[in-house]
C-alpha positions as CSV (number, residue, x, y, z in Angstrom):
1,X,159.9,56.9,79.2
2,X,159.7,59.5,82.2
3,X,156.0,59.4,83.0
4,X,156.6,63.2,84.2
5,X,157.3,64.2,81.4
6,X,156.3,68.0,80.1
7,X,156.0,69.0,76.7
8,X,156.6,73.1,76.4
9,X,153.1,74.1,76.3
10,X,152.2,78.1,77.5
11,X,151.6,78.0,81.2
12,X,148.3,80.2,80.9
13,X,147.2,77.8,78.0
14,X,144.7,75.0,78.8
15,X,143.1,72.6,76.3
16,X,140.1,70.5,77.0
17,X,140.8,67.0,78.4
18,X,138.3,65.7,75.7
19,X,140.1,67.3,73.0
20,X,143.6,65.9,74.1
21,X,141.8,62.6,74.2
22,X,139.8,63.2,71.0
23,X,143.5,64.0,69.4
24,X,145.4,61.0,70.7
25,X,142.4,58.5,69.7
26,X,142.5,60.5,65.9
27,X,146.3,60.1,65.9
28,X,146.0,56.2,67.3
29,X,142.9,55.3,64.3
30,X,145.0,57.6,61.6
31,X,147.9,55.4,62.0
32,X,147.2,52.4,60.6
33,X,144.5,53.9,58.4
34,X,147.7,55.9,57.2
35,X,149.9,53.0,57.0
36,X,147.1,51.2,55.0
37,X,146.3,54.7,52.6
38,X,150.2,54.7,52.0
39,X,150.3,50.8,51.6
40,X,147.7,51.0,48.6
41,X,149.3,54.5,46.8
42,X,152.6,52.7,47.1
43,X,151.0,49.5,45.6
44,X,149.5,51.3,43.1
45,X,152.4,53.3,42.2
46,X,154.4,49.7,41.2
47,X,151.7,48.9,39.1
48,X,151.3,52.3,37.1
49,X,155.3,52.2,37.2
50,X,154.8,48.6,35.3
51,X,152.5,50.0,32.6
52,X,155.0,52.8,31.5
53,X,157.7,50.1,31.7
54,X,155.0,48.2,29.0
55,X,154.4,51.5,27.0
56,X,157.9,52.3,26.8
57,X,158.8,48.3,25.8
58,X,155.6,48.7,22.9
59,X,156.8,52.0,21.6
60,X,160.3,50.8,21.2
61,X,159.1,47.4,19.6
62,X,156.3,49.5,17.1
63,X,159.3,51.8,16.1
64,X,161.0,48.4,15.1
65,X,158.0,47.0,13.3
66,X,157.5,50.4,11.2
67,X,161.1,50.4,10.2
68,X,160.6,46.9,8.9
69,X,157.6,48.1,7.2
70,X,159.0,51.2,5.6
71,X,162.2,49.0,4.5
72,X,159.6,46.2,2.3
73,X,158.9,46.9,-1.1
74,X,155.2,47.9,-1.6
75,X,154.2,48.7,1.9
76,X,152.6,51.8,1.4
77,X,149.3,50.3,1.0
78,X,149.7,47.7,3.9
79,X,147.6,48.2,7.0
80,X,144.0,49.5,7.5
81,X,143.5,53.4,7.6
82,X,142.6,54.6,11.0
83,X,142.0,58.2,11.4
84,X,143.2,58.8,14.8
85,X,145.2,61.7,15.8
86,X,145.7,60.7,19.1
87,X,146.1,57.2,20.8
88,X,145.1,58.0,23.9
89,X,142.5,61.3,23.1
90,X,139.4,60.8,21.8
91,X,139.2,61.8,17.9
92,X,137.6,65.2,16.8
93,X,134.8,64.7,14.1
94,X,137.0,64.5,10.6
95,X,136.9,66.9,8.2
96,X,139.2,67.5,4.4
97,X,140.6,69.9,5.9
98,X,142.3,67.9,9.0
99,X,145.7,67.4,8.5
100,X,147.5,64.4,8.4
101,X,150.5,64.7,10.5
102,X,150.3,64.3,14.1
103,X,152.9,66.3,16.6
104,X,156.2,65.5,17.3
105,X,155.8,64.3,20.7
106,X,152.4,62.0,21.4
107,X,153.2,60.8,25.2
108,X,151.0,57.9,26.6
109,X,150.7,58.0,29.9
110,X,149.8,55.2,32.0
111,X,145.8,54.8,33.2
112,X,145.3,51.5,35.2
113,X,144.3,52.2,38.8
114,X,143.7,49.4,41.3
115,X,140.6,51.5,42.5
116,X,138.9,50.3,39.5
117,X,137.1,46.4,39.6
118,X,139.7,43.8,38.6
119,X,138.8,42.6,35.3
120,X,138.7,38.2,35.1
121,X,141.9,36.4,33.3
122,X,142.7,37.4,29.6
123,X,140.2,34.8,27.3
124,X,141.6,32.0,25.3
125,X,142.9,32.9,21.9
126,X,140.4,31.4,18.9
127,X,141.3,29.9,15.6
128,X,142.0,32.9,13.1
129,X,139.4,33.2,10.7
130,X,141.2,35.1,8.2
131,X,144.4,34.7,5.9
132,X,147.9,36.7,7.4
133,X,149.4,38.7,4.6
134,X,152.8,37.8,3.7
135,X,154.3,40.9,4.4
136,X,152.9,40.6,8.2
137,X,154.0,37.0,7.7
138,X,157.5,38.0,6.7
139,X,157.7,41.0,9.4
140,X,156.5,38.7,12.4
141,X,159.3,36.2,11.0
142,X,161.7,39.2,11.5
143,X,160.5,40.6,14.6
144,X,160.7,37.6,16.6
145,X,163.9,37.0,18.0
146,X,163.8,40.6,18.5
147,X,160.8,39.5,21.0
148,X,162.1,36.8,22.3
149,X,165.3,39.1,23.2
150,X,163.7,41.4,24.7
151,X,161.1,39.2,26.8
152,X,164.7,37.6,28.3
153,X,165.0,40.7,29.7
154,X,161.8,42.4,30.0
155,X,160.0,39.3,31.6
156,X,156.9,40.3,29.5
157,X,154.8,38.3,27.9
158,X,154.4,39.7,24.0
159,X,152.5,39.0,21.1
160,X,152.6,41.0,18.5
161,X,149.2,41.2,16.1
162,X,148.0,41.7,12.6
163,X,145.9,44.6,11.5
164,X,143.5,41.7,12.1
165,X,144.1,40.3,15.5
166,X,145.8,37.6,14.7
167,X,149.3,36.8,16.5
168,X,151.8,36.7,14.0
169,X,154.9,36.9,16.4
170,X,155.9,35.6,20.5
171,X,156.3,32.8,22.0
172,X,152.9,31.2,22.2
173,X,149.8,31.2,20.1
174,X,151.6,32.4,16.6
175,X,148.6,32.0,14.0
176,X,145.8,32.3,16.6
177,X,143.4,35.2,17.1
178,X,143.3,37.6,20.1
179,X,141.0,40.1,17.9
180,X,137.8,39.3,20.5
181,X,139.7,40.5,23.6
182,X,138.5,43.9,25.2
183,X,142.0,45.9,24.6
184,X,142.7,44.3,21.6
185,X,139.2,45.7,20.3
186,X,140.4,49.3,21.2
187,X,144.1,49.0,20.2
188,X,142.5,47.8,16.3
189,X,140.5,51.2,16.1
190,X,144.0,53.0,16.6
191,X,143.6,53.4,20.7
192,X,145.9,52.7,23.3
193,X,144.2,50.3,25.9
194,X,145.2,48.9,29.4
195,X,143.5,47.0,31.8
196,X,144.3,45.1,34.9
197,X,143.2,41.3,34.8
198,X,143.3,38.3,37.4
199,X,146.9,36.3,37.3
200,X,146.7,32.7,37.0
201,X,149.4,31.4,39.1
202,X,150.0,28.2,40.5
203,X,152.1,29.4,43.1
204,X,151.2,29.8,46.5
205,X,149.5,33.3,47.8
206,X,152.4,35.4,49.2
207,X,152.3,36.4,52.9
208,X,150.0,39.6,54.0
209,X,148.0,38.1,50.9
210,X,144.7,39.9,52.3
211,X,146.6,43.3,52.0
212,X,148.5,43.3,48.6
213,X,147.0,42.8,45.7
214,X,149.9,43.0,43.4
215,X,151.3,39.8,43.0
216,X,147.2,38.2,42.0
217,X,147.2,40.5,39.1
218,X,149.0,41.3,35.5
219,X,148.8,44.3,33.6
220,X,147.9,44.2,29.9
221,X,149.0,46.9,27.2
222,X,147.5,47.0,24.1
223,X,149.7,48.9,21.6
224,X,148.4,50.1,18.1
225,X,151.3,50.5,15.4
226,X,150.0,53.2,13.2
227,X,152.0,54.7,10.2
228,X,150.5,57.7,8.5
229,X,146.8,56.8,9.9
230,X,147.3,53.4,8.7
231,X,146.6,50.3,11.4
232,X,149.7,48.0,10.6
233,X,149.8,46.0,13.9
234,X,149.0,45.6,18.2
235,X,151.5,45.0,20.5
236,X,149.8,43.3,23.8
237,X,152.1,42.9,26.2
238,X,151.3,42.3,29.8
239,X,153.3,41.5,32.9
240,X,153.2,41.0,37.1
241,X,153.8,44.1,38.8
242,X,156.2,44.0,41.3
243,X,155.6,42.3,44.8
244,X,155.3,45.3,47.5
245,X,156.6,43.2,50.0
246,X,159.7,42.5,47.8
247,X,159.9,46.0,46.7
248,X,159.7,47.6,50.3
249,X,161.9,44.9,51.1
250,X,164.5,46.0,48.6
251,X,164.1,49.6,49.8
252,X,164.5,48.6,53.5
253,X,166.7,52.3,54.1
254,X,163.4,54.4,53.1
255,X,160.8,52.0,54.8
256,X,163.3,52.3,58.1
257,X,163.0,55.9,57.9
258,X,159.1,56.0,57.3
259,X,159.1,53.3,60.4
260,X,161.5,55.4,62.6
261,X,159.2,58.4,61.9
262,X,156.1,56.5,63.1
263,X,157.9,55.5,66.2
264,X,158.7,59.1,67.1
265,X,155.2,60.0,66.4
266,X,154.3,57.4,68.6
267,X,156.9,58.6,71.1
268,X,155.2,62.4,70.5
269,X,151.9,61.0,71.3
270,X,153.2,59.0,75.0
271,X,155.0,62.7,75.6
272,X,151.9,64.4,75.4
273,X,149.4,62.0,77.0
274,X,152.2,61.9,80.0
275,X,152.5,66.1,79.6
276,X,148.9,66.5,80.1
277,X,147.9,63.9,82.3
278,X,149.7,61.7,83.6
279,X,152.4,64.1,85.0
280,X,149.5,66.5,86.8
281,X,147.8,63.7,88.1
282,X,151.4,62.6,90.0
283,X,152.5,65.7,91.0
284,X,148.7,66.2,93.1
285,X,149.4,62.6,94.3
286,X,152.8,63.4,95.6
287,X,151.5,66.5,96.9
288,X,148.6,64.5,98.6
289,X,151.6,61.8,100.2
290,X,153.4,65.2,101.8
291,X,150.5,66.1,103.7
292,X,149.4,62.9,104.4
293,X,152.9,62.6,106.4
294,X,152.4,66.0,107.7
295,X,155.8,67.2,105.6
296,X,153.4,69.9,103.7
297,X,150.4,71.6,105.4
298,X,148.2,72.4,102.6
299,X,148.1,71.3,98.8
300,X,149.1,73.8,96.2
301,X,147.9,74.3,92.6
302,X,149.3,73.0,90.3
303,X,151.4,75.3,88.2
304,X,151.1,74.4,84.7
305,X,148.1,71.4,84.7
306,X,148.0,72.3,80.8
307,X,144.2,71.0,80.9
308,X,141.3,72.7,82.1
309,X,139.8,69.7,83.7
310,X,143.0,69.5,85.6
311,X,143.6,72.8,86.5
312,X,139.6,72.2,87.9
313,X,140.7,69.1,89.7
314,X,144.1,70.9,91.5
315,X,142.1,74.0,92.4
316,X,139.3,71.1,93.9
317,X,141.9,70.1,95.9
318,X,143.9,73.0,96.6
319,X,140.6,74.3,98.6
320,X,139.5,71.1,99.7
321,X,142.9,70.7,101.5
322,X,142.7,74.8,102.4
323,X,139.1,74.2,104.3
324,X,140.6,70.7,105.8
325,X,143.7,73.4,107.4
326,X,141.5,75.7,108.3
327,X,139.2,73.2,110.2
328,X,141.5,71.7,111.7
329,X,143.6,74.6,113.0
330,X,139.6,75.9,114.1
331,X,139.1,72.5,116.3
332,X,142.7,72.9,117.5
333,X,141.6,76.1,119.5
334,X,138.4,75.7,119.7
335,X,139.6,72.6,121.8
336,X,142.0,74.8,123.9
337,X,139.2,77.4,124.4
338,X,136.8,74.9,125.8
339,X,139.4,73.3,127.7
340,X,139.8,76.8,129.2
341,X,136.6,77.5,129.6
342,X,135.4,74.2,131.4
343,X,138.6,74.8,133.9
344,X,137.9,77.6,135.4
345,X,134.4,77.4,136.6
346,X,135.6,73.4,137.3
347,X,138.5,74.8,139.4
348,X,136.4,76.8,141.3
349,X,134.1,74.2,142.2
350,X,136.3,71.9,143.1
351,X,137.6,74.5,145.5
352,X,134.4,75.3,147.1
353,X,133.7,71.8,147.7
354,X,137.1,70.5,149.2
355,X,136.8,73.8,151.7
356,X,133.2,72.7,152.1
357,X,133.9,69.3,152.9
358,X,136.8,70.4,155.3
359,X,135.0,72.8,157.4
360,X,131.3,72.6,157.1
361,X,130.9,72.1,160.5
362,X,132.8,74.8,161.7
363,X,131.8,77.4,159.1
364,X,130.3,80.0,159.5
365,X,126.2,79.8,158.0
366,X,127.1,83.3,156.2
367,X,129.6,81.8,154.7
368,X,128.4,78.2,153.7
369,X,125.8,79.9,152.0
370,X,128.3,82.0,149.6
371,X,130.0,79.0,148.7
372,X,126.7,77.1,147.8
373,X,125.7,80.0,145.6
374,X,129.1,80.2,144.2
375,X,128.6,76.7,143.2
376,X,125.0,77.2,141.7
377,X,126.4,79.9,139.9
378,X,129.4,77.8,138.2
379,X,126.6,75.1,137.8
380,X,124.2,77.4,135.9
381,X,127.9,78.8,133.7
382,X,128.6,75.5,132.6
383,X,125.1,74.6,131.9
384,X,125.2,77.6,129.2
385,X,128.2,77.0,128.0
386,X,127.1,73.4,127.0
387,X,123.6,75.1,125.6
388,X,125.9,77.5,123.2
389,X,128.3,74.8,122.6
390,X,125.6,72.5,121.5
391,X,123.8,75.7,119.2
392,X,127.5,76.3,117.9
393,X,127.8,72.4,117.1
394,X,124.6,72.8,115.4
395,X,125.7,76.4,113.3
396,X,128.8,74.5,112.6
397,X,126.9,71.3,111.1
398,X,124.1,73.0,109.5
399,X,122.8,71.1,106.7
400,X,121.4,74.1,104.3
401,X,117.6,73.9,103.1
402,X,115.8,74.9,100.0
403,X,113.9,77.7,101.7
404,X,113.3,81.4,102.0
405,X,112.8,83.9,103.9
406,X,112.0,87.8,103.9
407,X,113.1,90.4,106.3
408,X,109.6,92.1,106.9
409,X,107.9,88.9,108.1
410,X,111.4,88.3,110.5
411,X,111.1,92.1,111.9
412,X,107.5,91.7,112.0
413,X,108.0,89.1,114.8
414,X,110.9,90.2,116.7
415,X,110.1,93.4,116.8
416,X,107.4,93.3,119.7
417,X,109.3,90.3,121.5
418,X,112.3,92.6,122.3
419,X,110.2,95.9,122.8
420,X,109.2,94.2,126.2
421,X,112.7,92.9,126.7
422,X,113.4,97.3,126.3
423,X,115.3,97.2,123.0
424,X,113.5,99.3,120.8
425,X,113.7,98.4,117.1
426,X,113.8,100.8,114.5
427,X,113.3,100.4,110.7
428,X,114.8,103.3,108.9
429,X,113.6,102.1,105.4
430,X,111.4,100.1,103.9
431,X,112.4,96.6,104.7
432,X,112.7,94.7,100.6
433,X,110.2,91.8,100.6
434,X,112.9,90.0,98.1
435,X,112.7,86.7,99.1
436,X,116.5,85.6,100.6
437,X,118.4,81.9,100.1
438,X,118.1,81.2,103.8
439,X,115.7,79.2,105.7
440,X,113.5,81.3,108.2
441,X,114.9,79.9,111.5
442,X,118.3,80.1,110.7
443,X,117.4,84.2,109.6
444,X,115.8,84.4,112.8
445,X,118.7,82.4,115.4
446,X,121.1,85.4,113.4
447,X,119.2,88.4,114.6
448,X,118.3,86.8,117.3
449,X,122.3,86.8,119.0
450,X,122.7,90.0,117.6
451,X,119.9,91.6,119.5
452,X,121.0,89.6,122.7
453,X,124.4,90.8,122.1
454,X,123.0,94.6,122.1
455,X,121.2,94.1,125.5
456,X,124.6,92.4,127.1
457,X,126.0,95.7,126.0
458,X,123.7,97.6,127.5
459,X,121.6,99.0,124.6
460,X,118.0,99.7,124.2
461,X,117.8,100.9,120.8
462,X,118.6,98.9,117.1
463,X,118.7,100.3,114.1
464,X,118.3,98.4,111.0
465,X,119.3,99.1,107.7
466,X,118.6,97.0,104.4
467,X,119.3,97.7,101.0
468,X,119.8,95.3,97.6
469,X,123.3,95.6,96.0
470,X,123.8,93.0,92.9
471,X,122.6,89.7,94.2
472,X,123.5,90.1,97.5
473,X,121.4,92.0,100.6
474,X,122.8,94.2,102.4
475,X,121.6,94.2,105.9
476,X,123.0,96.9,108.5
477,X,122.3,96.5,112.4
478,X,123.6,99.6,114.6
479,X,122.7,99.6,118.5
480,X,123.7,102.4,120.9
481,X,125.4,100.3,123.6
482,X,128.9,100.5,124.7
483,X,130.4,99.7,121.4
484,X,133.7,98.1,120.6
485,X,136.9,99.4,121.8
486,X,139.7,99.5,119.1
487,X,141.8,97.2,121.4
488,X,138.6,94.7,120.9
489,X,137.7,95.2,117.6
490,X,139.8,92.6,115.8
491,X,139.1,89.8,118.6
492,X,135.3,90.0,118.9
493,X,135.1,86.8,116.6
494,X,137.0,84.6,118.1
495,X,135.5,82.1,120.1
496,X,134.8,82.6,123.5
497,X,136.1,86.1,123.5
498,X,133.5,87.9,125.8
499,X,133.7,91.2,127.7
500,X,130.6,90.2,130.1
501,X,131.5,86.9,131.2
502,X,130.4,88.0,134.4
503,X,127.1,88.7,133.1
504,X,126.6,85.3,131.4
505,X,128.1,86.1,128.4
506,X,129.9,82.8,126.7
507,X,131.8,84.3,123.3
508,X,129.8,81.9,121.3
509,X,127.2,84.7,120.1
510,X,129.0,85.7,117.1
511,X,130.8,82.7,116.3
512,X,127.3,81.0,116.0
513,X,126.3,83.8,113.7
514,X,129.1,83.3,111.6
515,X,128.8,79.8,111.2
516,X,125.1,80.2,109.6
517,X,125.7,83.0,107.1
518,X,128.6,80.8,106.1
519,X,126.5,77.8,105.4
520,X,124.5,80.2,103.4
521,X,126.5,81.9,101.5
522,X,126.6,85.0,103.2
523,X,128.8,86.8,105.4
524,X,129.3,89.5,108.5
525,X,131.7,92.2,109.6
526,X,132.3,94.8,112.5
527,X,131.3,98.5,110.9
528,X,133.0,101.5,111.0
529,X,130.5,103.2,114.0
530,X,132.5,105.5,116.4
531,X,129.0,105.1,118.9
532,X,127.8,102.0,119.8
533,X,128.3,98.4,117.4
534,X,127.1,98.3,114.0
535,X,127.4,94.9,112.3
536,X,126.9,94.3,108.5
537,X,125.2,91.3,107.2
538,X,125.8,90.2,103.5
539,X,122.6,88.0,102.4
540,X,122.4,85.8,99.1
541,X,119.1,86.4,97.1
542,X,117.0,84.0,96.0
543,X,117.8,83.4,92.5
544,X,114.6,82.9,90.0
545,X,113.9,80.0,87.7
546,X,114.2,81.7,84.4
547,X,117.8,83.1,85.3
């Protein structure tokens, strides 16, 4: 069985996973609960099929037995009136005027149902304790090598009984009474009675004894033989039903079939456990092996994961393995930007020293001093590169904090501090006091490089902008400096990109920036300002308890 397999299920469809497994574990318990329901109908199907067989045998065999009646001189007295219309119904209340013919056709259909308690082993016959007429004498003398005939064949056990009980033909028991037995009680008022009793057997229990009953039981029939409401006789007859085993045994082509149908069921249920698990699960492990030996770059989603836990899972991977590109195509250049950036100012050093080691005697004081101040001024680049390195490290591992923060109580504070530095800061609304999903300092290191950036650029004024759109802030800075060329304007976040490296400037500013608002939730872009650089700051909201 292809463990890959896939069963055609809508792409855009996706089932729970619980649901798949609820449906497999139902179809798993249903099986043998099935097999065991169908074991038991079947079982009782022999057994109801062996009553009819015992009705049909009695009716036959009472047809007889009238015949013999009706062909006796003075019989039309014999028997004990019973006014029963029905032998199976129950009889209305009588009345003169209730006629005295019954329909054409009186069916008896069978009633025994393993369901019901197994009643103990038929009781012992008794002595009779009254006289057999002669005509029941003579017609059990008649009838029974017509028993005995039939029994060969019918491997039923029949007696046939007086209006009184008393066996008058069969094998066994002729003269004895049977009139204190349960069915032959009912069958003597004119009703048809069956029951299923306990089989004494001295055989040995069959195999799969614990599951079928039928070969621990026999079936009893009680008969009446009524003629014109008159009682003349009962016909018990009882027999073994047939052994399931045997029976299913004997019908081996339909229990192959019902077998065969199971097994493709069973086959139905591997398909779709493999369909909707198995197969998903290997194709994000195969795709997980392809990057891991660098033949694929990035895992995709998995096209038809037909569960929703599993299309969760792929897309969980999908951008875990999109983040792990992005970071490491990030350290990649960062790594060749730092490189850079530490071998330039190195380079020049280096140079200054070898010249000052070669000619320091000789050089000019002028001159030596130039060099020296070169050197302090490549010491003091590289010491703020390491400082915005080590901020950017920091941005980069931010670990997030459940605090808040508002931007009046930020402005509040900044707002003097870079008045004296000569950037004037102008609030062109009222600031909202809504508290925001960032911790203070992190707010504050934000605006912080943004208002250092506007003084690099040579501006002395900030305007700031804030308004509340959904469950985002929006926060809007816009300076009056020299602005952003359009040549610039789509390199101004990359690292180390910096128009006033001459003035100090490292290109870690905005990176910095970007790394907090990402750890945060939020987000910044370049506006659209023709005059100076206006930056827009998306914010997350603190979100209340009750929502």
């Amino acid at each position: 069985m292809p463990i890959n397999a896939r069963l055609p299920f809508p792409r855009k469809t996706l089932f729970r996973l619980r649901s798949i497994l609820l449906l497999v574990m139902l179809a798993v318990l249903a099986l043998p609960l099935g097999g065991l329901y169908f074991f038991r109908i079947y079982e009782n199907e022999l057994v109801q099929q062996t009553e009819l067989e015992l009705i049909s045998q009695s009716a036959a065999l009472a047809a007889t037995f009238r015949q013999l009646v009706r062909n006796q001189p003075q019989q039309d007295d014999y028997g004990y009136i019973r006014f029963s219309t029905s032998l199976t119904q129950p009889d209305p209340p009588y009345t003169e005027e209730q006629p005295l013919s019954d329909p054409f056709y009186t069916p008896v259909k069978p009633s025994v149902d393993l369901i019901a308690p197994i009643a103990p082993p038929r009781p012992e016959a008794r002595p009779s304790t009254q006289a057999v007429v002669p005509l029941a004498r003579e017609i059990g003398a008649q009838m029974s090598q017509i028993l005995r005939d039939t029994q060969q064949v019918t491997l039923s056990g029949i007696r046939l009984l007086d209006p009184n009980g008393t066996v008058i033909a069969g094998r066994e028991e002729v003269g004895l009474s049977l009139a204190h037995i349960p069915e032959v009680k009912q069958a003597m008022q004119g009703k048809y009675a069956s029951v299923i009793r306990q089989r004494i057997s001295d055989e040995p229990p069959p195999p799969l004894y614990s599951i079928s009953r039928g070969s621990q039981i026999r079936v009893f029939t009680a008969f009446p033989i009524m003629e014109a409401e008159r009682l003349q006789g009962v016909l018990l007859l009882s027999r073994t039903p047939n052994n399931i085993i045997k029976h299913l045994y004997a019908n081996k082509g339909v229990l192959f079939i019902a077998t065969s149908s199971l097994l493709v069921l069973a086959v139905l249920l591997i398909l779709l456990v493999s369909s909707t698990i198995s197969r998903p699960i290997r194709e994000l492990l195969r795709q997980t092996e392809r990057v891991r030996q660098g033949e694929q770059r990035e895992v995709e989603p998995i096209h038809n994961p037909v569960t929703k836990e599993i299309a969760q899972l792929s897309e969980s991977f999908a951008g875990m393995s999109h983040a792990l590109a992005e970071r490491s195509d990030y350290i990649r250049r960062f790594a060749t930007h730092v490189s850079h950036e530490f071998k330039t100012p190195l380079t020049a050093m280096q140079g200054a020293l070898e010249l000052l080691h070669d000619h320091l005697d000789t050089m000019p004081a002028e001159r030596r001093e130039k060099f020296i101040q070169n050197l302090l001024a490549d010491t003091q680049r590289l010491k703020q590169l390491v400082n915005r390195l080590l901020e950017l490290a920091r941005a980069d591992s931010l670990e997030t904090r459940r605090e808040t923060s508002t931007l009046p109580a930020l402005f509040k504070a900044l707002r003097n501090r870079y008045q004296e530095r000569g950037l004037q800061v102008g609030l062109h609304n009222v600031l909202p006091n809504t508290p925001l999903a960032i911790a203070p300092d992190a707010l504050e290191t934000i605006v912080i490089n943004l208002f250092d950036n506007s003084l690099q650029h040579g501006a002395n004024r900030v305007d700031v902008y804030a308004n509340i759109s959904g469950s985002q802030l929006r926060l809007r800075l816009h300076d009056n400096g020299e602005g952003v060329s359009a040549a610039n304007r789509g390199k101004i976040f990359t690292p180390f990109f910096t128009t006033k490296r001459i003035n100090g400037g490292t290109g870690l500013g905005l990176e910095i920036v970007t790394s907090i608002l990402k750890a945060y939730g939020g987000s910044i872009r370049l506006g659209d300002a023709t005059q100076g650089a206006e930056f827009i700051l998306l914010l997350v909201l603190e979100k209340s308890e009750g929502k």
